[in-house]
N, C-alpha and C positions, 0 to 999 in steps of 0.2 A: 516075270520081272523084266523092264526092258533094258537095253545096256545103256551106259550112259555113256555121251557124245563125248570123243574123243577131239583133243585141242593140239596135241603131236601126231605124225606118222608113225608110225609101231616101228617102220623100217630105217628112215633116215632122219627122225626127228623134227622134221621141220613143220611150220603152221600149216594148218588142213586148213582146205576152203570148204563150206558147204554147200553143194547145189542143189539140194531137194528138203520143202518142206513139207509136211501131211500132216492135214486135219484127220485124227480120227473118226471123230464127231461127225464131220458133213462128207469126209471124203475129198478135200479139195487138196489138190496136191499145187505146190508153188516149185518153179525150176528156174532159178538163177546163181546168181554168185554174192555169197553173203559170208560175211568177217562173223567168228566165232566170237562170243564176249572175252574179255578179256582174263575174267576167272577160270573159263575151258580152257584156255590157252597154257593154265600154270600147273608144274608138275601135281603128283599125287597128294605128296608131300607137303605143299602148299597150300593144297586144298585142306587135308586136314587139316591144320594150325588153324587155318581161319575158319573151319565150325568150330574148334575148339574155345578160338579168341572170341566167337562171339557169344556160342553157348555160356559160357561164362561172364559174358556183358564187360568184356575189357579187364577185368581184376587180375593182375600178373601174379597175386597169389596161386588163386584157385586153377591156373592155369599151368604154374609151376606143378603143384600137387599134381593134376591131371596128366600131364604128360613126364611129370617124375625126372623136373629139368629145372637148373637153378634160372635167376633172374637174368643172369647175363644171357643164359641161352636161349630165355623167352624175348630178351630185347633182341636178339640175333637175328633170331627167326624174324621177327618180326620186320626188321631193318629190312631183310632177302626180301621177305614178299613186297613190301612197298617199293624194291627195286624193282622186280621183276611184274610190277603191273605199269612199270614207267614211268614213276614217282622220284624224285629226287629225295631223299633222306638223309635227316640232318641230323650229323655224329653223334653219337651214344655220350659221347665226351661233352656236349653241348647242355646238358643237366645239370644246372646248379642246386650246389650245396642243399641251402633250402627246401628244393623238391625231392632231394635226397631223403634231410632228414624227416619232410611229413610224411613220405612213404613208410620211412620206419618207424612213425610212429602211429600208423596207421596200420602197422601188422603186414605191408604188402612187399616187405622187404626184408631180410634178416639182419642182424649188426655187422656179420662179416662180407654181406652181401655192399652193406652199407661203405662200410670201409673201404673195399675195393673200386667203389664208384667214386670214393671220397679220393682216391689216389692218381686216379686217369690224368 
């Protein structure tokens, strides 16, 4: 198994550059300086959410169940990651009523989960 590319320093955090690349296949090795994507770059923690978010194809239900986390703390997470890939994100508070309530009644929301969004 091979390790997978590290996007922090282990030591002081900060973004790794990488200067080598290698074809398996042909043997061709490449030596410069090249920006890690932007997904290497995001904690551990970040990374999983987003297999999670997408294994599940966006459904905040199925994604609450999976990770055993109400609504607000899958819009949380999810608010972080969109920061932390340098996205500006627009307040949780920004959801009207309406999409409130077809979430609930489309099952992907609970009534108390409802409520508390109804109250922001």
């Amino acid at each position: 198994m091979k390790n997978k590319i590290l996007g922090q320093c282990p030591v002081c955090s900060h973004s790794l550059e990488v200067t080598k690349l290698h074809c398996t296949h042909c043997n061709t090795t490449i030596e410069g300086s090249f920006e890690p994507c932007k997904f290497c770059q995001l904690p551990l923690e970040y990374k999983h959410f987003i297999e999670v978010f997408i294994k599940n194809r966006g459904n905040i239900k199925e994604i609450e169940k999976e990770l055993g986390v109400s609504y607000p703390t899958v819009r949380g997470k999810l608010e972080s990651v969109i920061t932390a890939l340098g996205y500006s994100s627009k307040p949780i508070s920004t959801i009207n009523k309406k999409e409130i309530l077809e979430k609930l009644s489309k099952g992907e929301i609970t009534a108390e989960e409802a409520v508390s969004l109804l109250k922001e």
